[in-house]
C-alpha positions in Angstrom: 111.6 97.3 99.7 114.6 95.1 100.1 118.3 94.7 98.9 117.5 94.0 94.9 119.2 90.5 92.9 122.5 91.7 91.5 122.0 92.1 87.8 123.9 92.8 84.5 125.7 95.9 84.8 123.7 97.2 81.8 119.7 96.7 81.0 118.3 98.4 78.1 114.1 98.6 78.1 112.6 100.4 75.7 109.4 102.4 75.9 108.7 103.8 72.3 112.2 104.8 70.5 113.9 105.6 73.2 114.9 103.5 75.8 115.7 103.1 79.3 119.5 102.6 80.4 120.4 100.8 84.1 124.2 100.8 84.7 125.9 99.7 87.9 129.5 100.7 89.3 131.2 99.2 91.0 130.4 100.4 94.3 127.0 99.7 93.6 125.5 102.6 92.7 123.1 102.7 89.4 122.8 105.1 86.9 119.5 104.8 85.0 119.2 106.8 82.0 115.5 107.3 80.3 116.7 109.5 77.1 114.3 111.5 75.0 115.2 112.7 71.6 113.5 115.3 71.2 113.8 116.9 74.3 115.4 120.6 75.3 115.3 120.0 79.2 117.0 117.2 81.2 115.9 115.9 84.7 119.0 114.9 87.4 117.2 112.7 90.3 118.8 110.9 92.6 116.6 108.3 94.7 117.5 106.6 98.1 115.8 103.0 99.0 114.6 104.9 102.5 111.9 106.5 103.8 109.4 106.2 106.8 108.9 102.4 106.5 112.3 102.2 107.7 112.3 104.2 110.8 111.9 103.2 114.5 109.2 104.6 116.7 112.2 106.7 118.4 113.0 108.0 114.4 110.1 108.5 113.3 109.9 111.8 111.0 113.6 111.6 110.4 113.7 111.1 106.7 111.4 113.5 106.1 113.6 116.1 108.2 117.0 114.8 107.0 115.2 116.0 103.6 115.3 119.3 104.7 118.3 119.6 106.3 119.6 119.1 103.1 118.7 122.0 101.4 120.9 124.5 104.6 124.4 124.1 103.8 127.3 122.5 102.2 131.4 123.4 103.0 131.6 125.2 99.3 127.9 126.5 99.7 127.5 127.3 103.3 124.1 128.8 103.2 120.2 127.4 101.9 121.1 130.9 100.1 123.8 130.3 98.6 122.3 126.6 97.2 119.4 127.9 96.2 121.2 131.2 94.2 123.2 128.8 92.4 120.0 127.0 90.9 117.8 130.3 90.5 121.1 131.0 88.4 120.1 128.3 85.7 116.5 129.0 85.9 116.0 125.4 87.3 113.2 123.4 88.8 114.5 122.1 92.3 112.9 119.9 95.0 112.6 116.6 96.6 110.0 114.7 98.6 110.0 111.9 101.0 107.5 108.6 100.8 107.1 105.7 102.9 109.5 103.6 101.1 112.1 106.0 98.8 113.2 109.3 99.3 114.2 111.7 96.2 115.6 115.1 95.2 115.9 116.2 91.6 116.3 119.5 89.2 115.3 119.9 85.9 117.4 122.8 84.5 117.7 123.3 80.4 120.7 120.7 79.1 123.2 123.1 78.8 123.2 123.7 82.5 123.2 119.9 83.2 126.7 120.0 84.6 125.9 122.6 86.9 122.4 120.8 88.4 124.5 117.7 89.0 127.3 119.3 91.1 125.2 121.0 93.5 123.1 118.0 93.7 126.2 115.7 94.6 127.5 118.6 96.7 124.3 118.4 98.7 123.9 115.1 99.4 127.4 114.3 99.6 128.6 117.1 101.5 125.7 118.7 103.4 126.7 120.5 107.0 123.7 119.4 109.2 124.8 122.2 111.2 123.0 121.9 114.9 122.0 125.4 115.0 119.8 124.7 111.8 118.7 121.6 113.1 117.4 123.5 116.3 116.2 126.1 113.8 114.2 123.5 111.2 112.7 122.0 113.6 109.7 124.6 114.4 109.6 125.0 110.2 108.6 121.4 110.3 106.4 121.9 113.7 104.5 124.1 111.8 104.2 121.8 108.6 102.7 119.2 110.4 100.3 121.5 111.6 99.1 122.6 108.1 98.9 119.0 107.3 96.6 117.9 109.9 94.4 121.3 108.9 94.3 120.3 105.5 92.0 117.6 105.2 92.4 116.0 102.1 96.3 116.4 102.7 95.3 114.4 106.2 93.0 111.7 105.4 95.8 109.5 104.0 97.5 109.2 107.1 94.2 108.9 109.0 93.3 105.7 106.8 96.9 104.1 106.8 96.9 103.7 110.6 93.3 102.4 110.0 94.7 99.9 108.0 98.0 99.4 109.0 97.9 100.1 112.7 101.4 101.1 114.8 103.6 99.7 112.1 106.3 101.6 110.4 103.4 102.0 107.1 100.8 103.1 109.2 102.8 106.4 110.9 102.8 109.9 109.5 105.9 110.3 107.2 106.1 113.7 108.7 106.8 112.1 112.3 105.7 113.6 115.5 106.2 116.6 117.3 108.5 114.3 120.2 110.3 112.6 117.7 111.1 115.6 115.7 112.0 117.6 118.8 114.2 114.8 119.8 116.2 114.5 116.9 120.2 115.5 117.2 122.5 115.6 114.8 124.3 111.8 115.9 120.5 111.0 114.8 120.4 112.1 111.2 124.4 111.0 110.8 123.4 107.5 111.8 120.5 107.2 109.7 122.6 108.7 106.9 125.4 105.9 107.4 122.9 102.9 107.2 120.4 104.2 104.5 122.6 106.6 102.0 124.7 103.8 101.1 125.9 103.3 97.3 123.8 99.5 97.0 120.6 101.7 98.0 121.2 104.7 96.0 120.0 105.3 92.3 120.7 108.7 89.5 118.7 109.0 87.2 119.7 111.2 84.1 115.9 111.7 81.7 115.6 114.2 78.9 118.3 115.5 77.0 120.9 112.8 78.0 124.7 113.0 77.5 128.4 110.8 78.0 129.6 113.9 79.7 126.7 114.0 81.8 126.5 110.2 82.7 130.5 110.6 83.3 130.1 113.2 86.0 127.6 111.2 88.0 129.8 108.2 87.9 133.0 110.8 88.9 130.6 111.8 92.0 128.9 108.4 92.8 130.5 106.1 91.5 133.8 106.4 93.2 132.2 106.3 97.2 133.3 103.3 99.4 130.9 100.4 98.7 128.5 99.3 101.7 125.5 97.7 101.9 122.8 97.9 104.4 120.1 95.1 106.3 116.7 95.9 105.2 114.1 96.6 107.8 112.0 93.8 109.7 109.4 92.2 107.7 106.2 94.5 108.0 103.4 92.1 110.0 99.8 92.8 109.7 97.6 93.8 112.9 94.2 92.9 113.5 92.5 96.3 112.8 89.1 98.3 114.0 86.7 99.1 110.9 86.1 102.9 111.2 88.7 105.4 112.6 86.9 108.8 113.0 89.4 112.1 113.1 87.3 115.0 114.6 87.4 118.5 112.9 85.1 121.2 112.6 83.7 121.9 109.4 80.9 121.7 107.1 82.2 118.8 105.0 83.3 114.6 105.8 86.5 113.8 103.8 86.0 110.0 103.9 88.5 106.9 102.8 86.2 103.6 102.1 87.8 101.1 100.9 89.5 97.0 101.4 92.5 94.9 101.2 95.2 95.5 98.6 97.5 93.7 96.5 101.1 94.0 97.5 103.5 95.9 94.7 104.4 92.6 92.6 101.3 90.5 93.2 100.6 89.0 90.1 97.1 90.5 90.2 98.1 94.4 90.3 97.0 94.8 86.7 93.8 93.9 87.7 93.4 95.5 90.8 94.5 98.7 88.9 91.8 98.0 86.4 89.1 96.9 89.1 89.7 100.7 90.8 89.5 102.3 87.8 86.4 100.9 86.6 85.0 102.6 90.4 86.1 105.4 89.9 88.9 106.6 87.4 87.7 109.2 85.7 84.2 111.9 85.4 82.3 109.0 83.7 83.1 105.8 86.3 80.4 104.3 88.1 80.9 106.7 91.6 81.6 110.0 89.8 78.3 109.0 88.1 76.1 107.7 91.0 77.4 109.8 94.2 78.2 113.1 92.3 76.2 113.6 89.1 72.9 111.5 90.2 73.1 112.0 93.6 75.1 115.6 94.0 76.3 114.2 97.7 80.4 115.1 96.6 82.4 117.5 95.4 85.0 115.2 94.5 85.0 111.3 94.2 87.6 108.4 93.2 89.1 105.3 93.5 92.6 104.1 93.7 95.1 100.6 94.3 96.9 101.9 96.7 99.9 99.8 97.4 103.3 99.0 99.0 106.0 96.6 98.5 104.6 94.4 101.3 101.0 95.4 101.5 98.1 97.6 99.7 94.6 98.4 99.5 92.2 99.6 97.4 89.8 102.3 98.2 87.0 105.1 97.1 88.1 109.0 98.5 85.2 111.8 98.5 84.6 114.8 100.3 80.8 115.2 100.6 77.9 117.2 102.6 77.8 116.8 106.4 74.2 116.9 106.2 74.0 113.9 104.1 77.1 111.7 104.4 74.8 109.0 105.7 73.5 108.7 102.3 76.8 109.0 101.2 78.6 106.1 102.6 75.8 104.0 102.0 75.9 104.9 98.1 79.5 103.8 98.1 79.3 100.8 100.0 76.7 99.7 97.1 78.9 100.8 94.1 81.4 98.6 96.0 79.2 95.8 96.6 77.8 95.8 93.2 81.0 95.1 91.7 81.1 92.2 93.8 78.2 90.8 92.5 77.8 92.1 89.1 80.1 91.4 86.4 81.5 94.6 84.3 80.2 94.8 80.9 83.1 94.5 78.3 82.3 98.3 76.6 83.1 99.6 80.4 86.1 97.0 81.0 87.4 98.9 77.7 87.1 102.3 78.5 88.7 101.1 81.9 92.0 100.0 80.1 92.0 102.4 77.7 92.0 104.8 80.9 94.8 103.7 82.8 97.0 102.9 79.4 96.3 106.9 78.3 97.0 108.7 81.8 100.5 106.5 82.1 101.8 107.3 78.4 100.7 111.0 78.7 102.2 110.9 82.4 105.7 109.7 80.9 105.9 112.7 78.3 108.0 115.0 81.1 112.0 114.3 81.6 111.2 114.2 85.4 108.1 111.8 85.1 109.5 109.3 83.2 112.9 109.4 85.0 110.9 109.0 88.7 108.9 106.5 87.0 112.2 104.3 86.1 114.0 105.4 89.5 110.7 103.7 91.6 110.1 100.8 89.8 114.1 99.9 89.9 114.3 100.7 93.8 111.1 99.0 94.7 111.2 96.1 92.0 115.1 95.6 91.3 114.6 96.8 87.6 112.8 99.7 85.6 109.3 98.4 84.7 109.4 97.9 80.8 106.3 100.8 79.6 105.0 97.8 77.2 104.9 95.2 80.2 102.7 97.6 82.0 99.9 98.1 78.7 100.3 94.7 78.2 99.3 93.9 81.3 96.3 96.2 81.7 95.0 94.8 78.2 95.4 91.3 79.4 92.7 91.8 82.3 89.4 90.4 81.7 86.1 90.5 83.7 86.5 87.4 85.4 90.3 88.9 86.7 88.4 91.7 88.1 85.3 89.5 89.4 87.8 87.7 91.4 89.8 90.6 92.9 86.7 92.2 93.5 85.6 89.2 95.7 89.2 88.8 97.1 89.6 92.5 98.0 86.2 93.9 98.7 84.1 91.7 100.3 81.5 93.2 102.7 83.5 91.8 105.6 86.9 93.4 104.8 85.2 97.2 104.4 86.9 99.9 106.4 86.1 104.0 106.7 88.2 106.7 107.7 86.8 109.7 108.2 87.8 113.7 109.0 84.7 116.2 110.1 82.8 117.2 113.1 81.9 113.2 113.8 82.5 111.0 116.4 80.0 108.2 116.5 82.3 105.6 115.1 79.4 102.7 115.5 77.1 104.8 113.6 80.1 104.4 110.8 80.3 100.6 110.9 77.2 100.3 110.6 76.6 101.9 107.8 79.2 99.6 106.1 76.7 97.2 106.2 
């Protein structure tokens, strides 16, 4: 994620009969707009191009943490109480999250309390205390997050495989941080990192729903009138030579496993299909490992497949949670379906259902104010514009069976396999070979 090309101050892109909206000010700031006629609700987010890619080994965690902090206090709402009150008051949806590469907070609130959810959102993240006494206090809250995180497996696993894949690097750390670098953290931290990242030319409101002038005034009146500043973007990530398995021991009767390849960065011109290729794995109760590991074979619970990826790198992998007692069989079932994709080419009639898959799960996914807004407010941040809905179908529909042969080849070759795994194991050569 980088500083994006300046562009007109106004895009329209439509998806449907409605449309999506970017406007710049003149600080820098956008406002994207993704109206919906017929809705009663609207969705304020406001997303920030930072996250844990962008912190130093000394930082790491501290997105995640400023996140919280947050949420404690403002001068005209000193307390998490008195925030929180105000937004109960409209009977609003209210919460934010922090990813690798962007960091958001949003409410949904009906449209006549639109005015409200966009003045304590701009008092919040404009105007937030980050008293030191509720830094102090937050940080054992977060302590004790990370340790529900590493005892929820599935929760877990992701981190588990990204330093697999991505070693020591910036990608391949726990969004969350450590327990040093959270307990290190003052508040000089968190205003620093606040004066490089939360600048105007890295900063994007969106407005989705019910969408009004008034509405798209106050934003500008809150955002739009901040000194403009711009900020360096981070050093260019750099692949490390990585191991093949990386085994995290736990107790239980179950192995939560990652198996899985390369990846195609965000804008590789072969995401469509990559996106396609996973899909055809394991997208949905009738792909080719739902079918083989869990209906033929009953060895999972659960079982799919997904193109992960990031602006700079990706990967594409199979997730299942299967029986202790037979995970042997397990990985070596997976490996197949993975190999025999490889080799075999996918029968129109299943390259179909494939794209009819992934076009169905994005237009029902984009039905919500607060889905299709985050899905305008990521694309913009990570690509420099809102991804046109149309470009997206288009695209799955133009993938054919020799586009996934070839990524299949590219990305999953028998050479470029990897496992992660979380259960009472620690035999990692007993793992690598099994990928073969």
């Amino acid at each position: 994620m980088h500083p994006q090309t300046p562009r007109p101050a106004r895009r329209r892109v439509h998806y449907g009969a409605d449309v999506f909206e970017l406007q710049r000010f003149s600080n820098g700031t956008r406002l994207l707009t993704a109206p919906q006629s017929e809705a009663q609700s609207t969705c304020v987010m406001v997303m920030y191009a930072v996250g844990s890619r962008y912190e130093t080994d000394e930082t790491g965690g501290i997105s995640h943490f400023a996140e919280h902090l947050f949420f404690k206090g403002t001068e005209r709402r000193p307390t998490a109480r008195d925030i929180a009150s105000e937004i109960d008051g409209i009977g609003a949806e209210f919460n934010a999250f922090t990813g690798k590469e962007y960091t958001g907070y949003y409410v949904k609130c009906a449209k006549e309390h639109v005015p409200i959810a966009i003045d304590v959102l701009g008092d919040m993240l404009l105007h937030s205390l980050f008293d030191a006494e509720e830094i102090e206090r937050e940080k054992g809250v977060i302590v004790e997050e990370m340790n529900m995180y590493v005892d929820t497996p599935t929760a877990y696993l992701p981190s588990v495989y990204d330093r697999l894949c991505y070693g020591d690097t910036p990608l391949g750390r726990d969004i969350i941080g450590t327990k040093e670098t959270v307990g290190a953290a003052t508040r000089e931290t968190f205003m620093r990192h606040l004066a490089r990242w939360y600048v105007p030319a890295r900063t994007v409101i969106g407005l989705g729903g019910a969408v009004t002038t008034t509405a798209c005034s106050l934003v500008e009146g809150l955002f739009g009138t901040l000194p403009a500043a711009e900020s360096d973007p981070p050093a260019p990530w750099k692949p490390e030579p990585h191991p093949r398995v990386r085994l995290h021991h736990k107790d239980s009767d179950s192995l939560h496993l990652r198996i899985g390849g390369d990846g195609l960065p965000l804008l590789h011109p072969d995401r469509y299909a990559a996106s396609v290729l996973s899909a055809v794995l394991g997208g949905g109760m009738s792909s080719r490992l739902f079918t083989e590991v869990r209906e033929r074979r009953g060895l999972a619970y659960y079982i799919s497949a997904q193109h992960g990826q990031y602006v700079e790198a990706g990967s594409l992998f199979s997730q299942a949670g299967v029986d202790i007692k037979r995970a042997d069989e397990a990985v070596t079932t997976i490996v197949a379906e993975l190999q025999r994709i490889v080799n075999e080419r996918v029968p129109d009639d299943e390259l179909t259902k494939a794209r009819n898959l992934l076009k169905g799960r994005l237009v029902l996914g984009l039905e919500d104010p607060r889905s299709i807004v985050g899905f305008g407010l990521r694309t913009t941040l990570l690509e420099g514009a809102p991804r046109e809905v149309p470009e997206v179908l288009a695209g799955y529909d133009a993938v054919t069976a020799e586009d996934v042969a070839r990524v299949a080849q590219m990305l999953l070759a028998p050479e470029k396999l990897r496992i992660a795994a979380i259960g009472p194991i620690d035999d990692e050569a007993r793992f690598e070979a099994l990928l073969a």
